[in-house]
N, C-alpha and C positions, 0 to 999 in steps of 0.2 A: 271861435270860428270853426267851423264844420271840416273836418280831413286833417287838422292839425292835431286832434285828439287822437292820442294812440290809446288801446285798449289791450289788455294784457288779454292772451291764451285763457286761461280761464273764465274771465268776463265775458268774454265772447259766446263759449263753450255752454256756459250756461244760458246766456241769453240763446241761443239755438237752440239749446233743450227744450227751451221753456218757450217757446215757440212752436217746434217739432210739435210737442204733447199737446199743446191747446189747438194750433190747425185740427191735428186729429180727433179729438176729441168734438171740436168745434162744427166739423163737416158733420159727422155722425150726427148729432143733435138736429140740425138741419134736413137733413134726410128723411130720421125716424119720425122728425115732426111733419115733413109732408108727407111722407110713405109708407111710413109705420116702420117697427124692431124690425123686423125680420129681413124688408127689404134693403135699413142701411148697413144691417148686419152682412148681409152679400155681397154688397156694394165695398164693403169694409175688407171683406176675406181676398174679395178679386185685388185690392189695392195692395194689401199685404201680401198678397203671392209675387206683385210686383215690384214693391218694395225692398222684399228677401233679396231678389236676384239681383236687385242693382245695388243692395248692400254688400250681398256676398261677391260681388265680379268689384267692386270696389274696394274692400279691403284685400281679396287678391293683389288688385294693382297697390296697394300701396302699402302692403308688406314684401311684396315684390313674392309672394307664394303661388306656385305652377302645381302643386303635386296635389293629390285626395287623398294622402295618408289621412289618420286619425291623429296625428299633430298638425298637420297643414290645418284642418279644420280644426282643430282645438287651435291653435292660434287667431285663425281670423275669425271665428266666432266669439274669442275673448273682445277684439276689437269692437267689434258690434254691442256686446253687453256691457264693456269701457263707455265707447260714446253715447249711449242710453244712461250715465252715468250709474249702472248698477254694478254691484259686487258681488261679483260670481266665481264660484269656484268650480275652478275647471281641469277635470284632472283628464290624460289616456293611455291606453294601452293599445296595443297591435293590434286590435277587435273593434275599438270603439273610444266613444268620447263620452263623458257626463258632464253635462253643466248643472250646479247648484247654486239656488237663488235662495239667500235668506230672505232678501225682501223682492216687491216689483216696481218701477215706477208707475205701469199700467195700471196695476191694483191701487196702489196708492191715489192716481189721478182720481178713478170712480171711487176711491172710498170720499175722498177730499167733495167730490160733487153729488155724494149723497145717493151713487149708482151700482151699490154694491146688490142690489136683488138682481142686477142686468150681468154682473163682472162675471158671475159662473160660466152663463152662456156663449160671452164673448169670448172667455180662456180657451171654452170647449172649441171653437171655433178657430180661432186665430192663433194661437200659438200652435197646434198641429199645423195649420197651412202653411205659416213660416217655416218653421221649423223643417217638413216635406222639402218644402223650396231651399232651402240650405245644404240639407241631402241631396239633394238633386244637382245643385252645382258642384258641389264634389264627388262629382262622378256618378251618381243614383244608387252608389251599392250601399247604401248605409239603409235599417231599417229605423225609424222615428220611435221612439214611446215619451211619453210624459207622465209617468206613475204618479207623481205628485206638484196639485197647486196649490197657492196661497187661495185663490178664488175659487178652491173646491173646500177650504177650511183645513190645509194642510199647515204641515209649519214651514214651509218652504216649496219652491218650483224646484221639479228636477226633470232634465233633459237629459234623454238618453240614447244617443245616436249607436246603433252598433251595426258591424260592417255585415253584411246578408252574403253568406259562404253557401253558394251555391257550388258543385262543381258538377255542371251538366256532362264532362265526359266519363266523368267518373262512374255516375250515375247510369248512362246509357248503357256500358259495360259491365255493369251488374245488373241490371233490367234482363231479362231474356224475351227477346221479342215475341209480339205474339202472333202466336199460329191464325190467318184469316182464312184457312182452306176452309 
């Protein structure tokens, strides 16, 4: 009978994985087949800019994290690559964060559907956008890179958040203004 079946944490976890990655997956293909690559490619970027943000204000609230240091974001970015069930190593320092992917589930899905000529383009695409939007909820001072993907024929994803040390007043006072007579 239905509601008397209890399901353990991980049955669950997976069943939502595996869910999560085929919806996505599943829209895209729909898309590109009425509108062509490029357009569910954009379609795709816009959803993941909004996705980022209500991942990242989400694991805020529920590691209970206020702050943008480069452990606050290395923490709840672990979470995010936890519930994508990836293994990521994630180390920081007072400058920045790095996340390292030995594998991706992303990559994996399109190798698995035979869409690894498309994964370069979507990497180029979509993990900078996330990524951006992850920075940007922790505060905007962080600068993005991604030196290396699996989907560029790396041997690993690496993310590379570091904090952008601007200091305008400092600046201003060693600048000598300039003469407009």
């Amino acid at each position: 009978m239905a509601g008397e079946e209890t399901y353990s944490d991980r049955c669950l976890a997976e069943f939502l994985k595996r869910s999560y990655a085929a919806v996505d997956g599943l829209w895209f293909v729909k898309v590109e087949d009425a509108s062509g690559f490029e357009h569910a490619l954009e379609l795709d970027r816009q959803v993941w800019a909004v996705m980022a943000k209500i991942q990242a204000r989400k694991a805020r609230e529920l590691l209970g994290v206020e702050g943008n240091a480069p452990a606050d974001l290395a923490r709840c970015i672990g979470l995010k690559f936890a519930g994508d069930g990836q293994d990521a190593d994630i180390s920081h320092t007072a400058d920045g964060v790095r996340v390292r992917l030995p594998a991706c589930m992303w990559f994996d899905v399109m190798q698995r559907a035979g869409r690894e000529d498309v994964a370069r383009r979507i990497g180029e695409v979509i993990c900078p956008t996330e990524m951006a939007v992850w920075a940007e909820e922790f505060g905007g001072g962080y600068e993005v890179g991604i030196p290396r993907r699996l989907c560029a024929g790396c041997e690993c994803c690496e993310i590379v958040f570091t904090g952008a040390h601007t200091d305008t007043a400092a600046n201003a006072e060693e600048k000598p203004a300039s003469d407009s007579h």
